[in-house]
N, C-alpha and C positions, 0 to 999 in steps of 0.2 A: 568389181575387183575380183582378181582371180581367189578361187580358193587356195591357201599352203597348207594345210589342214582340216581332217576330218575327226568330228567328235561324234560320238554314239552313245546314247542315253535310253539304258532298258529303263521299260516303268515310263508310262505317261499319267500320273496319277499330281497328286497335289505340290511334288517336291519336284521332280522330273519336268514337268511342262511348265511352268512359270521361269524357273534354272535356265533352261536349254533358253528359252525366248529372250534371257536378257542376255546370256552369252553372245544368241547370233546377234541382238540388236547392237551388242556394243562391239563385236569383232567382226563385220560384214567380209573379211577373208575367210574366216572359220567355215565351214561348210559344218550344221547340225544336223544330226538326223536324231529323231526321239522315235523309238520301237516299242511296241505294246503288241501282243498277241489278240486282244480284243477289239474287234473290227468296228463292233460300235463307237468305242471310246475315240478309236485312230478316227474316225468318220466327221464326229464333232469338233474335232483339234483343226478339221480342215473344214469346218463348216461357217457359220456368222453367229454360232451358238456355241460357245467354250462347255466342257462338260465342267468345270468348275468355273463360280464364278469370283473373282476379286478384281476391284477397281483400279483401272488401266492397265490388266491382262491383253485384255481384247485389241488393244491399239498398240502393243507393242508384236502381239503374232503377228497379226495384218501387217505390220511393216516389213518384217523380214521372212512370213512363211511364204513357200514358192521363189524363195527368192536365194537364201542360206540356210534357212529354218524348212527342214522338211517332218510331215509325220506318216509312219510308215506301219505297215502288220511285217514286213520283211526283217526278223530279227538277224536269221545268221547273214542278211546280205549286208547289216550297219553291224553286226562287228565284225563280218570280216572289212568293209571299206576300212573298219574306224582305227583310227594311232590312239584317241584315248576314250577308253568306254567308262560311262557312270553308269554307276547301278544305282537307281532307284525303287527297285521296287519294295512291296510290301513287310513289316515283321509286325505284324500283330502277337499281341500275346496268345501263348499257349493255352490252347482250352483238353486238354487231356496230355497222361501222358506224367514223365518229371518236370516238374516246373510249372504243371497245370496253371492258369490261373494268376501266374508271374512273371515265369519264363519268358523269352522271347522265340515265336516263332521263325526257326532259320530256314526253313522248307524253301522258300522264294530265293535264296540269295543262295543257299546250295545251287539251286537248280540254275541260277542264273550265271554259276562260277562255273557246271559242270559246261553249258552251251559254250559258255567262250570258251573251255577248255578244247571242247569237240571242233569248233568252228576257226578260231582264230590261227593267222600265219602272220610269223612277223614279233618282232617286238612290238608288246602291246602296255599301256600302262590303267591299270584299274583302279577305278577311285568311288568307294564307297560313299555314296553318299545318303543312305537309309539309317536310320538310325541302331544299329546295333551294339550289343556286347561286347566289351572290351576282349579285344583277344579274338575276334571275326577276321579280322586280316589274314591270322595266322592259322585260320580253319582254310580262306578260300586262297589263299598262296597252294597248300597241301592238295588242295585239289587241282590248282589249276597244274602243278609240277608234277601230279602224278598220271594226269589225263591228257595233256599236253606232248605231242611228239614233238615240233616245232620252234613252239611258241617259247616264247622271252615277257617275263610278265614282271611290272613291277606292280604295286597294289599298295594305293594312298589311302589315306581316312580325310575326306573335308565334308565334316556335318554341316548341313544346314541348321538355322538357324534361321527362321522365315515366320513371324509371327501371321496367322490367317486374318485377312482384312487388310493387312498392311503387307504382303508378301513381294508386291513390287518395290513399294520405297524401301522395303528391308533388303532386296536386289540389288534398288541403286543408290543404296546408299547406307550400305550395312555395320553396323558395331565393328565388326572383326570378321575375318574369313580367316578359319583356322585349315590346316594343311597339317597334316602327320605323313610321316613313310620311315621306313628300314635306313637306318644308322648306317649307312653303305654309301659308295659313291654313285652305284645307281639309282638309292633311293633319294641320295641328294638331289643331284641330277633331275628325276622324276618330278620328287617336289618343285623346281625351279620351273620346272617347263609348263606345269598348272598353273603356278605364281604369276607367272608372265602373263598367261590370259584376264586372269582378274583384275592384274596390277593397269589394263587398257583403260577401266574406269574406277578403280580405288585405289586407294593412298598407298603407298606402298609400306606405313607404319600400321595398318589397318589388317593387314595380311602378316598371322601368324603362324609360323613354323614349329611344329613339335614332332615327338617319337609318336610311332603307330599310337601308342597307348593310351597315351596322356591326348593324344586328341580324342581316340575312340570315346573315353572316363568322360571327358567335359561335355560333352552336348548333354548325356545320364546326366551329370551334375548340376548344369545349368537350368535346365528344367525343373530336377526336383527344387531347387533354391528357388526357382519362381511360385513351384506350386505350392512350396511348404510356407510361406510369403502370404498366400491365399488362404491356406488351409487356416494359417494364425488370426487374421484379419476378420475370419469367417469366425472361428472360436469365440473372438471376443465380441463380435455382433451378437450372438445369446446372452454373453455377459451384461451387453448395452440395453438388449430390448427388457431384462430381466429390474436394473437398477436406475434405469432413467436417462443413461448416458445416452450421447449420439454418437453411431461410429463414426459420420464421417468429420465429428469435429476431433474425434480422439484418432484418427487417421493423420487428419491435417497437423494434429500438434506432435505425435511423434514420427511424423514424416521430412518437418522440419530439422531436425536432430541428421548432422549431415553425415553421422557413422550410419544411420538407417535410410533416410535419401523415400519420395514420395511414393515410387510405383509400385505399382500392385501391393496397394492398401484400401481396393475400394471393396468393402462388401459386396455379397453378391447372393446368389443363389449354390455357387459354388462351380468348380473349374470343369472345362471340359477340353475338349478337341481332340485327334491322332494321336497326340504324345504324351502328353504332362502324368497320366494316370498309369498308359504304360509303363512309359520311363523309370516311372518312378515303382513300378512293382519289377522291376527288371530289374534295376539297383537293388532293390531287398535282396531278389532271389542269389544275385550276384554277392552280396554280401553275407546273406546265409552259407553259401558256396563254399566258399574262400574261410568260414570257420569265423564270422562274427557275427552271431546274433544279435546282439545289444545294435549294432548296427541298424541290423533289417530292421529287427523290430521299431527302433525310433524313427525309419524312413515310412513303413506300414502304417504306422500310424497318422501321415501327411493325408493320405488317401481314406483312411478312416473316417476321419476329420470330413473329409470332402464330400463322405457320402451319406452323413449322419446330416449334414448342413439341406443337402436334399431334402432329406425326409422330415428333417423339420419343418421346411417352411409346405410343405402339402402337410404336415399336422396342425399350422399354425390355421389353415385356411379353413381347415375343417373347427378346429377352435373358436375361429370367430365366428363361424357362421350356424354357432348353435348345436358343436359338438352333431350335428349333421350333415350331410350333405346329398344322401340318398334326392335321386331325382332332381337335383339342383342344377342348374345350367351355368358352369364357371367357363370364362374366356381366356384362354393359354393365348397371350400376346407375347411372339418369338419361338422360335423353336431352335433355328442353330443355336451352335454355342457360345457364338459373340453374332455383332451386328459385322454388315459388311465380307460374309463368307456365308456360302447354301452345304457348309459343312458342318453335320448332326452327329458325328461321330462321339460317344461319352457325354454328349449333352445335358445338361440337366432336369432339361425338359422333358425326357423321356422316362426319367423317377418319378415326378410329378405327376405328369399323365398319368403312370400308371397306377400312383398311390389314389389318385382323386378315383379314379375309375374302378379301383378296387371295393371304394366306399362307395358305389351303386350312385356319381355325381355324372352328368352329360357334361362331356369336357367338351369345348370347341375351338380349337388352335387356328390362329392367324401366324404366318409367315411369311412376308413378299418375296422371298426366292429361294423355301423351299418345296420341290414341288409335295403332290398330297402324298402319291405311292411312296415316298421316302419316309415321309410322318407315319403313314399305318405298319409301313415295314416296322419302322424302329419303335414303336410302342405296342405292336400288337404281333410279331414275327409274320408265322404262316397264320395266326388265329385272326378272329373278329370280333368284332365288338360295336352294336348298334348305337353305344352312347359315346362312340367318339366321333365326332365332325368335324370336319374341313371348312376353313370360309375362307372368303374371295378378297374380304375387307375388316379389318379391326372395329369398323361400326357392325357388318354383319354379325361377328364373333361375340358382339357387346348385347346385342340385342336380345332382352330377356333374359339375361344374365344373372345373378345373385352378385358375382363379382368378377373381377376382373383379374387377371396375375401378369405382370411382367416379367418376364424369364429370360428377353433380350431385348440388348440396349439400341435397339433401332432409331433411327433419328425421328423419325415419322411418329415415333408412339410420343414422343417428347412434347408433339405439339396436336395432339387430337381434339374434337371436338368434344371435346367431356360434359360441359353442360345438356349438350345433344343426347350422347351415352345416356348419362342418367337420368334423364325425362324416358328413356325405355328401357331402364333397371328396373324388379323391385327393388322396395325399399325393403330393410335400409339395404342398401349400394354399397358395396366394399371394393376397394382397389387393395392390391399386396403389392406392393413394387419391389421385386427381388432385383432392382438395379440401381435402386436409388435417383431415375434418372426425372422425374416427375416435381410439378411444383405442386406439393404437399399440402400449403398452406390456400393454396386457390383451390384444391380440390374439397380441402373440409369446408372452404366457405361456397363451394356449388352445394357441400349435402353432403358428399362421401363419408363413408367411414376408412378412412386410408393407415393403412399397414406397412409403414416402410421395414425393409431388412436393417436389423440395428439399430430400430429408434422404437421408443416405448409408441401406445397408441395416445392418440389425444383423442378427447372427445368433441365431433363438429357439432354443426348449430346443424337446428332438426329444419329439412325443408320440406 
């Protein structure tokens, strides 16, 4: 089918390349191009090896890359082809500077308004879809209008909303796809012509329409509500392991209650990924901003919460294990931040590492897809560290162990051969399960001594 349309998508990174592939899959007229300046990255996108992974990516490029789906290092030649460019790429938080530590990095989305400013001919319509600060639209309008000889720009807000692991069925078949633009008839206009494309595989009640704003506001918002959700659930796991409750039967019973509804009430280790942590120090600093502390502060404290929950349970493990752990050989099973993504970003696995590590413990992390140089970068930067190990297999990692930690909820850990495990433990043997995902009750009758998050300890039978 001919193409009538060409879309252009800076940023081939976790938001951008998954986006683009179901677009071409689902509008085979659409002609995609996705542009990245890092040739590595663009290399992979065209290669049998995805630089990220999530379950059935891989089979939705292959159908349409080379085909409507292309991926390119040629950035000014996809926006100038392109009638609608998404911006993708990066805002990480601010590490110097105002807003250190909060803020949201604009550097990338500046520079990727000023390119299209320089490059583009034509009316062009821009549509954010990086998560940034309310009030971004009307930074990169200002630039594109004052660098711009040409060019006719309209500039939409449609946040993703892509949960990792599940990032394709959240594609095809998502809650909502929200749409913001200018209160204008070209921004209507604009909006409609986005709508259109999504509306080829979603409902048309599914696709909502708002002001620049109030879309920018909601993705910040919707996040923090999920992680403050977490941060709660985490809270009252110390409450549970302290008084004998179990979280996840006092999850189940105030999950039922249909003004609070089940999700993200499972204990954990505590939250991680790209956004939740950001987003949610971006909303304080935005709130501080604008002159309400009381604000910030009550959102600050979500992420407080989240990071206090880390260092507990690497205190707890130290706790059980005799208030030492010096020279002790613990096995970090998981390392992303959920199961079903090789994305480490805020993980909580890398608190852990490094608290056990700092107590002079040989930590040994198992991960099945993330590779090793990603685990030493993120727990050890440019440094080293002879008591951190890489293994190939969760039996390797277990072997000669003290204990054992789950930090991701992988399918595979669910069903290991544990009996096995702890005939090559010392004794006693301790499991932490910071996911709850383990049967508890078979493990204290192999011999463990098992540590669920949010459940008091019981004592097994000695083997």
């Amino acid at each position: 089918m001919k193409s009538t349309l060409k879309i252009c998508c800076l940023g081939a990174g976790y938001v951008g390349g998954p986006t683009m592939a179901m677009i071409a899959a689902k509008c085979p007229n659409i002609q995609v191009t996705v542009v990245d300046p890092n040739a590595a990255r663009i290399a992979e996108w065209n290669s049998d090896e995805l630089p990220i992974y999530e379950p059935g990516l891989y089979e939705i490029v292959r159908e349409s890359r080379g085909r409507n789906l292309f991926f390119s290092t040629d950035v000014d030649g996809g926006i100038r082809d392109a009638e609608i460019i998404f911006v993708c790429v990066g805002t990480p938080t601010k590490k110097q500077g105002i807003g250190a530590g909060r803020a949201a990095d604009l550097r990338y989305v500046e520079s990727a308004a000023r390119r299209i400013a320089a490059i583009a001919e034509g009316p062009k319509i821009i549509v954010e879809k990086s998560t940034i600060p309310v009030k971004t639209a009307e930074a990169i309008m200002t630039i594109l209008r004052a660098n711009s000889k040409s060019g006719q720009f309209q500039v939409l807000s449609n946040p993703e909303f892509l949960a990792e692991g599940t990032a394709v069925e959240d594609l095809l078949c998502p809650d909502r796809v929200l749409i913001g633009g200018e209160e204008t008839e070209g921004g209507a206009a604009a909006v409609q012509k986005l709508a259109s494309i999504y509306a080829r595989w979603i409902p048309a009640e599914r696709i909502l329409t708002t002001n620049l704003w109030s879309s920018e506001l909601s993705k910040l918002v919707a996040n923090a509500f999920l992680a403050q959700r977490i941060s709660s659930i985490n809270s009252i796991s110390a409450l549970c392991e302290a008084t004998g409750a179990d979280v996840d039967e006092v999850g189940n019973a105030i999950g039922k209650d249909s003004r609070i509804g089940p999700k993200f009430l499972k204990a954990s280790v505590g939250f991680g990924g790209s956004c939740f942590q950001k987003d949610i120090l971006n909303l304080a600093y935005l709130c501080q901003h604008f002159g309400l502390p009381e604000v910030s502060a009550y959102w600050e404290s979500v992420v407080k919460i989240n990071d206090w929950q880390k260092h507990r349970f690497a205190e707890r493990i130290v706790r059980e294990l005799f208030n030492t752990v010096t020279g002790k050989r613990i096995a970090i099973l998981g390392f992303a931040f959920k199961k079903d993504t090789n994305d480490t970003r805020e993980t909580a696995a890398v608190s852990v590492c490094q608290d056990l590590l700092a107590e002079g413990a040989e930590v040994v992390v198992y991960d099945p897809k993330v590779r090793e140089h990603d685990i030493r970068q993120d727990v050890l930067g440019k440094g080293a560290n002879d008591n951190l190990l890489i293994a190939g297999s969760a039996a390797e990692a277990a072997a000669g162990a003290h204990a054992i930690a789950i930090l991701t909820e992988w399918d595979e850990f669910k069903s290991l051969p544990f009996a096995q495990l702890f005939e090559n433990m010392p004794k006693p043997a301790c499991i932490f399960d910071g996911r709850n995902i383990l049967p508890h009750a078979d493990l204290r009758e192999i011999g463990f001594r098992v540590f669920p998050i949010g459940k008091a300890h019981k004592i097994s039978g000695h083997k």
